[in-house]
C-alpha positions in Angstrom: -58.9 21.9 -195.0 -58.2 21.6 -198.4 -55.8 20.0 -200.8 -53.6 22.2 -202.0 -50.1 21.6 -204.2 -47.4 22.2 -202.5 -44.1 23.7 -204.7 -42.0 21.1 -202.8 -43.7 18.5 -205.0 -42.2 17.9 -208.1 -41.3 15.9 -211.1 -38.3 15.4 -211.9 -36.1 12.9 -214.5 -36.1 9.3 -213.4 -32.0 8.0 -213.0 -30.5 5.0 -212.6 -31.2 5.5 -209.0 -35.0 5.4 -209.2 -34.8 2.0 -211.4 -35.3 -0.5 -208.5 -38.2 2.1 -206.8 -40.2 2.1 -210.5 -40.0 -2.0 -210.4 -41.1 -2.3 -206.9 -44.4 0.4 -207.2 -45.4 -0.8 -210.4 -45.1 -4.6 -209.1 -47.5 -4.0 -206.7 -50.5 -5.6 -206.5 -53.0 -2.7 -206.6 -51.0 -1.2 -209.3 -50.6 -4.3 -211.6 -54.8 -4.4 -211.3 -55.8 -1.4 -213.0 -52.8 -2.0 -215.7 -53.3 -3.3 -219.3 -50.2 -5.8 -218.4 -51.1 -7.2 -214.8 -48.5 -9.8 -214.9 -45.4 -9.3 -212.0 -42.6 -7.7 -214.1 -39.1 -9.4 -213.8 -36.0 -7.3 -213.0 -34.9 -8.4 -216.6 -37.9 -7.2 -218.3 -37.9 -3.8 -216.5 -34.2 -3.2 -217.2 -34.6 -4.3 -221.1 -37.5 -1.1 -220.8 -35.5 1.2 -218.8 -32.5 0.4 -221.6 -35.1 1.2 -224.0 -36.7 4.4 -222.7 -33.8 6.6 -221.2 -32.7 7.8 -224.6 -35.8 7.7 -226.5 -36.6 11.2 -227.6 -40.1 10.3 -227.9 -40.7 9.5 -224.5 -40.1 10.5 -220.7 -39.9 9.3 -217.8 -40.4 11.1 -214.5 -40.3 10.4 -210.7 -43.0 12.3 -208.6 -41.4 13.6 -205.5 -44.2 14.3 -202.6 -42.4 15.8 -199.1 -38.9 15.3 -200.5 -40.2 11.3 -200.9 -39.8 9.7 -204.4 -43.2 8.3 -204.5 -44.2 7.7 -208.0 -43.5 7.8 -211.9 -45.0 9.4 -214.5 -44.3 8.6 -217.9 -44.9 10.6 -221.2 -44.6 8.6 -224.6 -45.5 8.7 -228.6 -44.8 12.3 -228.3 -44.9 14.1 -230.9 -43.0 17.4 -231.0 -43.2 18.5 -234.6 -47.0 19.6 -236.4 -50.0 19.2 -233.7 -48.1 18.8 -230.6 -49.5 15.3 -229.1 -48.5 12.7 -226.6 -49.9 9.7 -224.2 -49.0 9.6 -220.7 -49.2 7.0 -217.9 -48.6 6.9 -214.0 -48.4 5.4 -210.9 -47.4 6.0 -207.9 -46.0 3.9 -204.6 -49.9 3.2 -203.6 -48.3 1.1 -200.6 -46.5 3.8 -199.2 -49.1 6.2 -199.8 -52.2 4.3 -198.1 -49.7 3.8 -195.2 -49.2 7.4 -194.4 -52.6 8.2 -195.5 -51.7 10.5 -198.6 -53.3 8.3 -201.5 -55.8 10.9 -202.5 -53.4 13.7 -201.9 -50.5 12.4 -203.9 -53.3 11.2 -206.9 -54.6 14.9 -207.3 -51.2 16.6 -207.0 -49.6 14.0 -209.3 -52.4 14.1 -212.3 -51.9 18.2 -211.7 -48.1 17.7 -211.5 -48.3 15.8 -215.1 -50.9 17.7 -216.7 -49.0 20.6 -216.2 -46.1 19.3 -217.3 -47.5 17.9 -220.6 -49.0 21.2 -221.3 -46.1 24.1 -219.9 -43.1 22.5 -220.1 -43.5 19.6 -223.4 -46.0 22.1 -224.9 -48.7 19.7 -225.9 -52.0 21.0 -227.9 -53.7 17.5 -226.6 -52.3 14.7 -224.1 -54.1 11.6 -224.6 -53.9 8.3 -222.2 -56.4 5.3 -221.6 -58.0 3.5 -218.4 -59.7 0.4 -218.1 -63.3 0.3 -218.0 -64.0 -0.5 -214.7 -61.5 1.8 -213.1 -64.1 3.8 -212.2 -62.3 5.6 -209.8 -59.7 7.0 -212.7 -62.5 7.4 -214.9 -64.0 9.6 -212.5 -60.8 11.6 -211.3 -59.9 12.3 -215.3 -63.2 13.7 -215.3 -62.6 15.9 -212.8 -60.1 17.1 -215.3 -61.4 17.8 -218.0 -60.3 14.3 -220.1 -62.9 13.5 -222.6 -63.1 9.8 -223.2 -63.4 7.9 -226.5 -64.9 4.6 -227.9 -63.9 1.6 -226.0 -61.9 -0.7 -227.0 -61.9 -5.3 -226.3 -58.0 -5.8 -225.9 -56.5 -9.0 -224.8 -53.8 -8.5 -222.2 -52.0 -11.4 -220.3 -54.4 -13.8 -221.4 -57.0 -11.9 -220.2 -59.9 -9.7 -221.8 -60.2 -6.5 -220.9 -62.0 -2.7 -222.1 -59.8 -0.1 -222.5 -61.0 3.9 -222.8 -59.0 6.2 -224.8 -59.0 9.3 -222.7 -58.0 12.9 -224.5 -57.1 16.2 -223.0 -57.2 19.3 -225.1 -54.9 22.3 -224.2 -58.0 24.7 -224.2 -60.0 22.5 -222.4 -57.5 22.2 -219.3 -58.5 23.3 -216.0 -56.1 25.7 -214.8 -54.9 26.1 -211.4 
């Protein structure tokens, strides 16, 4: 049997509510490895972003619901609404709770579709661009899958550590449709 998107899966505005849940997924460990930052965020740091983010007109923050089940955030930011339509874009999702219930690679594909769509129907983007470490393989491979072209990697220094980072791109033409 296939995967297929369900229309009870959604993404909707992150609230107050969802504040703790974002700190919690994006502290875990398999999260914090495949992130440019990989230290343990504090609750003080995360609520100096949240104060940051929930008004910012150039960015958004979503919760991916899976089953009725917040599971994961997906975040839209440098947008730029006015000229070439353009923005970046980030997720993650609750990859505990996921690998538990044995929905990981569900959740990933509906959530990348979820935000892609999203990026392109609802925020109107003519390209959404993002980047992945260079030996997240697995991502590489899934924004593959669609359609992201990647760029010239980049040597960043992140928590004290070296790392390659991949600029990613996605062109509204070039978008695999459903």
């Amino acid at each position: 049997m296939g995967i297929g998107w369900k229309e009870v899966d959604v993404l909707r505005g992150a609230t107050e509510d969802d504040v703790n849940l974002m700190l919690s997924w994006r502290n875990q460990e398999t999260n914090r490895q495949v992130s440019k930052n990989s230290h343990e965020i504090t609750a003080e740091e995360h609520a100096a972003w949240w104060s940051r983010v929930r008004t910012d007109p150039n960015r958004r923050v979503l919760v991916y619901v899976r089953d009725g089940r917040p599971c994961g955030v997906v975040t839209f930011f440098e947008l730029r609404l006015d000229g070439p339509r353009t923005g970046s874009w980030g997720f993650y999702l609750d990859a505990d709770g996921l690998a538990e219930r044995g929905e990981t690679l569900p959740a990933w594909l509906e959530v990348m579709r979820a935000a892609v769509d999203h990026a392109f129907d609802e925020l109107r983007l003519d390209r959404l661009d993002g980047e992945v470490l260079a030996d997240n393989t697995v991502v590489r491979q899934m924004n593959r899958r669609f359609r992201f072209v990647e760029g010239i990697p980049e040597m960043q220094v992140h928590d004290g550590r070296e790392i390659t980072v991949v600029p990613v791109s996605l062109d509204r033409e070039n978008r695999r449709r459903r």
